[in-house]
N, C-alpha and C positions, 0 to 999 in steps of 0.2 A: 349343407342342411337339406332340406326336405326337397326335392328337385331340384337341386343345385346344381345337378350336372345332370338331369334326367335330357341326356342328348336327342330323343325322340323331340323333345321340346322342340331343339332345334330347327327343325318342318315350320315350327306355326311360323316361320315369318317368308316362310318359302310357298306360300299359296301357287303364286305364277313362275318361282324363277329355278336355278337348283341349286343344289345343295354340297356344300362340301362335305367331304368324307366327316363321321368324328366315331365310328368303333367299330373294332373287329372282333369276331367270333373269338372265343376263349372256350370251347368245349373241347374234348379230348383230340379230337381227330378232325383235320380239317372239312371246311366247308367242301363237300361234292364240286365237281365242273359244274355250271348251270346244262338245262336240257338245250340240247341245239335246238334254236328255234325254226329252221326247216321244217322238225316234226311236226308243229302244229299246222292242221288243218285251216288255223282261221288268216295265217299269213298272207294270203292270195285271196280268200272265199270273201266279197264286200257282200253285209250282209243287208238285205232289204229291209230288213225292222230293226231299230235301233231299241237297244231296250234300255228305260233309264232309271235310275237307282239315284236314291240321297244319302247323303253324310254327314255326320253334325262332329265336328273338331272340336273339340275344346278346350281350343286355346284361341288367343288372335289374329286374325288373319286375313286374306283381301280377297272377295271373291271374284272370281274371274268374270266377262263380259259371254251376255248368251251370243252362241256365235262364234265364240272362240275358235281360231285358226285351229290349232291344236288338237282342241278338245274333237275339233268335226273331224280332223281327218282319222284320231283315235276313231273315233264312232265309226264312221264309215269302213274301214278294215276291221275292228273286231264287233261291231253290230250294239256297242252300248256306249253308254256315257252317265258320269255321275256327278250328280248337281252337291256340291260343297259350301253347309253352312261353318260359321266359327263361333265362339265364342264374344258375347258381347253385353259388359252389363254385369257379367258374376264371376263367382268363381267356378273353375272345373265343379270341385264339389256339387255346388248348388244345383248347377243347371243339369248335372247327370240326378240327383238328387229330387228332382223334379221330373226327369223324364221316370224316372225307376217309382214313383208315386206314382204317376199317370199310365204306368205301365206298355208306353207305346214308346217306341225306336223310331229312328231313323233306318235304312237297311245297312249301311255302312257306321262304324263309329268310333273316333279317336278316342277315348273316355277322360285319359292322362290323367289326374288326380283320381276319379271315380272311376278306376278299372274294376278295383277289389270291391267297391259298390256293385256295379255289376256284374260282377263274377256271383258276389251272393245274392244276388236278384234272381239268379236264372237268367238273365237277358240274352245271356249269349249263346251261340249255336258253337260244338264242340271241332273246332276244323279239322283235327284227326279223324275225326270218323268218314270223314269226305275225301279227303286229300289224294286218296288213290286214284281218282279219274283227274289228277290233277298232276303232272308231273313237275314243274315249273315251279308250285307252292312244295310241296313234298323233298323237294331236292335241292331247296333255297337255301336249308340248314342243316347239316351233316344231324345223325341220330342224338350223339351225346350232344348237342348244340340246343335239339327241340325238346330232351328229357330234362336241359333247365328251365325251359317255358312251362313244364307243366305244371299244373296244379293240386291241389292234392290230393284228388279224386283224380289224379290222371292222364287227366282233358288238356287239351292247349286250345285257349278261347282267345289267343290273340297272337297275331302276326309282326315279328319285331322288324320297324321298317328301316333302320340305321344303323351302320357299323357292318354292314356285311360286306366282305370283298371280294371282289372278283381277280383272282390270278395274283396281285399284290397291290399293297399301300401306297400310294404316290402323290400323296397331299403336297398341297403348297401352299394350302391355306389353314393356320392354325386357327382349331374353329372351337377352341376352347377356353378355357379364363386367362387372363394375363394384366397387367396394369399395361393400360394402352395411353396412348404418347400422342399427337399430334406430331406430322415430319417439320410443321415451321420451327416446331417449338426446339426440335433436337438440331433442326439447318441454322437458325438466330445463335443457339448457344455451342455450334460450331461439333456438332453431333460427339459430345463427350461419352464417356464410359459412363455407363448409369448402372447400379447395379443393388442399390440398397434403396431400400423406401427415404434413408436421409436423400443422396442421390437424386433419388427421382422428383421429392418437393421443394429441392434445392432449384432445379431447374423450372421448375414450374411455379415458383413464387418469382422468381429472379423474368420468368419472359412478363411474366401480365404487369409486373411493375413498370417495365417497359414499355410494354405492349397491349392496355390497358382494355382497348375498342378492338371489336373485330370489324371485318372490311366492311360490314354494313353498316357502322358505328353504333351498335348495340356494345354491353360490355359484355368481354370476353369473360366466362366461368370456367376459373381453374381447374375446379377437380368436383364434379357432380358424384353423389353414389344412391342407386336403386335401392328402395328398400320397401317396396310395395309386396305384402302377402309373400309367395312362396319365391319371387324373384328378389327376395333380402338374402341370398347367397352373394351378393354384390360387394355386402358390407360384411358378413359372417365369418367367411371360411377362408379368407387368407393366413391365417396362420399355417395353416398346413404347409401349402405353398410356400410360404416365406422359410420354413424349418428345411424345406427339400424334399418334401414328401408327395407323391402322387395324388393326384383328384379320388380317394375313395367315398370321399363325402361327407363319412359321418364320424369317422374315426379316422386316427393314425396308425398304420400298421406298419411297424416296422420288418427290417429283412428275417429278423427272425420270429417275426409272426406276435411280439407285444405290442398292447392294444390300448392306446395312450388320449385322452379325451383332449382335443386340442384348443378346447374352449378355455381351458384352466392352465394354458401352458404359459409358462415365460413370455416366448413370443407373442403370445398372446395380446398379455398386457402390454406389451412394448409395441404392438401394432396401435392397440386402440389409443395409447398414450400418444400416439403417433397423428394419427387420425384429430385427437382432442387436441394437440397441438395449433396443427392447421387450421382449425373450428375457427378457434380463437383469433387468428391470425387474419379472417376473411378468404380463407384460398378456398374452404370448402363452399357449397352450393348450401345458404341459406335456406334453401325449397328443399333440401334433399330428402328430410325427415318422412315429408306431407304428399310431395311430389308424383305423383300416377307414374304405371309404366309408360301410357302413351304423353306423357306430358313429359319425362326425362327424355325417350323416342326423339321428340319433337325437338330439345333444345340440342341435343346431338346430331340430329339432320340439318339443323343451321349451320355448324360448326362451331357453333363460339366456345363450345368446352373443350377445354385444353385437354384432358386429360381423365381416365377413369377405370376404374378396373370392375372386369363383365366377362363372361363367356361371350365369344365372337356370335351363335346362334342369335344370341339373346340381344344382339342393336344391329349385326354388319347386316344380316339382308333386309333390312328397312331403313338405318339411318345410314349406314355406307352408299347404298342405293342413290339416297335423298343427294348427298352431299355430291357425287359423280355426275347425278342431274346436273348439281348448280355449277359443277365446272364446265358442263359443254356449253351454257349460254353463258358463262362469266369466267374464264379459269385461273380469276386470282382465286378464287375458293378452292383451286386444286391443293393446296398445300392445308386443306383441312383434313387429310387423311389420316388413319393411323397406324401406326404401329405397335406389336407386340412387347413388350419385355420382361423379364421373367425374374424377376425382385426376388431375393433373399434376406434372409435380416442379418448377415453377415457377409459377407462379399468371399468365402473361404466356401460357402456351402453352394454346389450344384446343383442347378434348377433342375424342377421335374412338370412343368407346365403343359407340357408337350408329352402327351404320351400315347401310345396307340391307340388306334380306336377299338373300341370294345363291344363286345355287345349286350344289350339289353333288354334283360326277360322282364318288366316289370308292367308291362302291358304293351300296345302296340296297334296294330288295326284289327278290327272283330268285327265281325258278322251278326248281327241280332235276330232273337227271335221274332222280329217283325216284320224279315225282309222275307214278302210272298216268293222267291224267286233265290233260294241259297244257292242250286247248281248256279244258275244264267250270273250270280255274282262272283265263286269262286271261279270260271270259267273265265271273266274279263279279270280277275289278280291273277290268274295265270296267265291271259293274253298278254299283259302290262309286264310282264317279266319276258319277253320277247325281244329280241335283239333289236327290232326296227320299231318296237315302239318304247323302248328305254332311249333309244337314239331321238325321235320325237319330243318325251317327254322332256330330256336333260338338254339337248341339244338344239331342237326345234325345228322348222324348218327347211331342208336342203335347200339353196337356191337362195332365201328368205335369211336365215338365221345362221347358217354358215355354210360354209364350202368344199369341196373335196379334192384331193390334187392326184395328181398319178399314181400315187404310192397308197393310196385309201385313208391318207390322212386328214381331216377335218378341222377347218381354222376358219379364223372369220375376218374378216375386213374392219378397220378401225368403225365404218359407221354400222355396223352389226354390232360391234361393242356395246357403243351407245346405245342402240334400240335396246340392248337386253337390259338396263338399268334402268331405263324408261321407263316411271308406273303405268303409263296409258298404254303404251306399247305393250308389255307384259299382260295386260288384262283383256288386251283383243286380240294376240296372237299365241301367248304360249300359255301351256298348260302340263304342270309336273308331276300333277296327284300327288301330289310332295306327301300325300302321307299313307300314301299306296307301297308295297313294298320296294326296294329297289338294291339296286348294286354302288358299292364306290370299289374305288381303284379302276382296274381296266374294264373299257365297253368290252360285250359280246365277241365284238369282231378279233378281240388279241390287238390292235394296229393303237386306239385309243382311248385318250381316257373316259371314265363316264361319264364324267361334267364336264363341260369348258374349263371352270376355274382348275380342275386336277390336270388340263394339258401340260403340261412343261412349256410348251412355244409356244403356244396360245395366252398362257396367265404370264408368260412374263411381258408380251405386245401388249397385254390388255393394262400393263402399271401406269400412271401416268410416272410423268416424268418424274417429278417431287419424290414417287417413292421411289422408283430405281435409283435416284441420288442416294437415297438417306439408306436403302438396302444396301447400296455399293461400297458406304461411306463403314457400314459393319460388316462388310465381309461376307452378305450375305445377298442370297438368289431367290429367296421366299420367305413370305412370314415365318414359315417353319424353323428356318436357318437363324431367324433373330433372338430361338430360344435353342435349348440344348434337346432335341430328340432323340438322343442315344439311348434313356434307360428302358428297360425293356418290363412290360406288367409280370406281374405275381399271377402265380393260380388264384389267386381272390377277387384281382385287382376285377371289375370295381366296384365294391362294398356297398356302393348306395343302391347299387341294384338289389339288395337285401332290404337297406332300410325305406325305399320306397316304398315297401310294401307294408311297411310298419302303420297300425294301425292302433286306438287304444284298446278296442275291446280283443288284441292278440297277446296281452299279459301282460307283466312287469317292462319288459322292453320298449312295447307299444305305447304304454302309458308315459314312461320314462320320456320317450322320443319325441312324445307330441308334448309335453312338457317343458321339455328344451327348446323346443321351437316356440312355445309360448312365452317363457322368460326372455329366449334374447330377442325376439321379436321387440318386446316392449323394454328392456332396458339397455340393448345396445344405440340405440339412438342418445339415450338420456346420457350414456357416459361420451360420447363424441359430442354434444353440446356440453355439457356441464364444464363449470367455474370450477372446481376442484375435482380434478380428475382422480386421486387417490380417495376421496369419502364417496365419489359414483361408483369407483372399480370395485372398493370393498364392500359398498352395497348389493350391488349385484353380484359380488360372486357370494356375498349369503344368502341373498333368494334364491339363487340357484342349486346352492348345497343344498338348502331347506326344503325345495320341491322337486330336484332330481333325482330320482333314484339311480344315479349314475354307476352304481354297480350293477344293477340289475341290466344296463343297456349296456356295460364295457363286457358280462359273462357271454351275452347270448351273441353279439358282436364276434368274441372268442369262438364260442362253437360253431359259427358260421365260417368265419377264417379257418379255420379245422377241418370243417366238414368240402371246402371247397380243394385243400389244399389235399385232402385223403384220394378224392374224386379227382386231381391232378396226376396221381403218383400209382 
């Protein structure tokens, strides 16, 4: 549904730390080499005035400490630094919604729901018309890559900061949806074959009956699900998934391009039937209906939920965080980790949970009309795509945050692990501009990767032990391995980068769109509580007939799928 997989998301919970790979470019022609950064000027030149610029993100996220390790040696090499607020208190909408009434910006700005807000504001400065003194921005996304950012007038008013690669893909952390597991939970029941949601609640009703109290003798919660505003992708859009079909969002597209509303399918109902089972049963989380995002956050960084399905953005770099804290001063909490798996609703059908990263034009970083100073800003987004300071930003400090060995490879000592998961640590030393543009796959250098977590020998020293067990125990060397990453995206692939932009006053579709998202908002909870799940199911699937114009949003769905795949061939 509506940012359900808007992977830019991803960033808000990457304030201080970085980020795993989650999309790659899909335009015609590959992404350009980036520009060697020798050419620039500002590599060597420490500049005497630091110039400083604000940001307002909005989404959630931690701001860093003034003083920042990081942040100061950015400054000092390219002569600026920028102060990063986040979202607190509303939604994207609102508080862009309120900056666009008051007419004044921040100089930098994530918008993320209110991009298209600001795009018909005026707010934003057009960075095409700039970019030429810019090589670094300019050369970030091959031509046919920035001719899908544009707008309709044109313009490209915003810099897509995720899913770009450098050289190739080399993830090892799947950073995208999956029903995730706790390792005690699959080591107790002796790491079985799990492969069907019966499967997966089999084992997870069967440990808590057991296993009732977590280590802190709190009780342990089976199976939590988000359903707060636009993160009710939590509970929404597993069907797809469960049928075998890729993350496009909003629709099911099949190989030959038909265009299937997965809200109304079979699987469908057999999820939620599924879900309304468990309700019943006590496995699911009582709170989960009412529950905040940072109040589900919170019960996940304790560990006591067993089990939940999320896009990895959307908890691992805050409550995976939390939980790695509590095992270095405690580490019977180490076996509160998790793992991916990739549920079908038939055990014959091949998961597609796992799929390359993509990219996404649906807004990104922009530049406002209110920042006094657009060169001195695009000048530091180009400094920031510079080989030693992408190495800073992801990696941190030489010496400090990791190390180098003869061959220019870069690793870090088990107590450097720990500092980087460290909240206090992160907020007085490292600084990622997590939502500045950036590269995954290979650094600059050709030698490594761009994150630690994308190292190969770095992310597998960084497991604890519980998970290299429970990885070994399936055959596998990375989160990635514990689902199937073989299928390969479509020209379309991924559709919600259309429907993100869906808005009501852009027709039938738009209307359609936010509609859908209105109804199951408010009756997909009610059928996973409810006493009789056949008079909820067929209630809500007539409100939903009744106020979706779900033709009008599977045609223009259609022409998009058409129009992407014409632009393939």
């Amino acid at each position: 549904m509506k940012k359900n997989i808007l992977l830019r998301s991803l960033a808000a919970m990457l304030a201080v730390t970085s980020i795993a790979g989650c999309m790659v470019g899909c335009g015609e022609e590959p992404a350009p080499a980036p520009v060697d950064p020798a050419a620039s000027s500002t590599d060597t030149e420490v500049k005497k005035e630091i110039k400083e610029f604000d940001m307002f993100i909005a989404m959630p996220g931690t701001e860093i400490n003034d003083n920042n390790v990081v942040q100061e040696k950015l400054a000092e090499l390219y002569g600026a630094k920028i102060k990063e607020t986040w979202l607190t208190g509303q939604t994207a909408e609102e508080a862009i919604g309120v900056m666009v009434a008051g007419g004044e910006y921040t100089d930098f700005i994530e918008a993320s729901d209110g991009y298209q807000m600001m795009v018909d504001a005026g707010a934003l400065i057009a960075i095409d018309e700039y970019w030429d003194a810019y090589p670094n921005i300019k050369n970030y996304l091959s031509e046919a890559e920035w001719n899908m950012c544009r707008k309709e007038d044109g313009h490209i008013y915003a810099i897509p900061q995720f899913g770009i690669i450098n050289d190739h893909d080399i993830s090892t952390i799947h950073n995208d949806q999956a029903f995730w597991i706790q390792t005690r939970v699959l080591k107790w029941a002796g790491y079985p074959e799990i492969n069907t949601l019966d499967d997966y609640f089999k084992v997870i009703e069967e440990y808590a009956a057991a296993n009732p109290k977590h280590h802190d003798g709190t009780d342990v919660i089976p199976y939590t699900i988000l359903c707060e505003d636009w993160r009710y992708f939590c509970l929404e859009n597993a069907p797809f998934y469960l049928d075998g079909y890729p993350n496009d969002g909003c629709v099911i597209v099949t190989a030959d391009r038909e265009i299937i509303d997965y809200n109304t399918t079979e699987t469908a109902k057999k999820y939620f039937g599924k879900l309304n089972e468990v309700y019943n049963k006590g496995i699911v989380d009582p709170e989960f209906f009412s529950q905040s995002y940072d109040e589900y956050i919170s019960k996940i960084s304790t560990g006591r939920v067993l089990a939940f399905n999320d896009q990895y953005w959307n908890w691992g770099y805050t409550a995976e965080s939390a939980i790695k804290t509590l095992g270095v001063s405690d580490p019977v909490y180490n076996d509160c980790t998790y793992v991916p798996l990739g549920l079908t609703i038939t055990p014959d059908i091949k998961d597609r949970y796992h799929s390359a990263s993509a990219l996404d034009c649906s807004g990104g970083m922009s530049i406002t009309t209110s920042c006094e100073d657009v060169e001195g800003a695009l000048q530091f987004v180009n400094d920031m795509l510079n080989e030693d300071a992408l190495a800073l930003r992801f990696w941190g400090t030489e010496g400090q945050d990791y190390l180098v060995d003869e061959n220019g490879l870069f690793y870090r000592t088990q107590e450097m692990r720990d500092k980087s998961v460290d909240q206090e640590y992160q907020v007085a030393n490292l600084c990622s501009y997590s939502y500045l543009p950036q590269y995954e796959g290979m650094h600059l250098d050709g030698i490594n990767a761009a994150k630690p977590g994308q190292q190969p020998a770095e992310f597998f020293e960084g497991l604890l032990p519980e998970v290299k067990e429970c990885l070994e125990a399936y055959d596998a060397q990375t989160y990635v391995e514990m689902l199937d990453p073989s299928g390969e995206n479509s020209a379309w692939y991924p559709l919600w980068s259309w429907s993100n932009d869906l808005t009501p006053d852009k027709g039938p579709a738009g209307e359609a769109w936010d509609m859908m998202g209105e109804v199951k908002h408010e009756y997909l909870p009610k059928v996973v509580m409810a006493k009789d799940f056949e008079a909820a199911w067929e209630e809500y699937m007539g409100v939903y007939a009744e106020k979706v114009d779900i033709d009008a949003f599977l045609t223009a769905a259609k022409e998009e799928v058409e129009r992407r795949q014409a632009l393939a061939e």
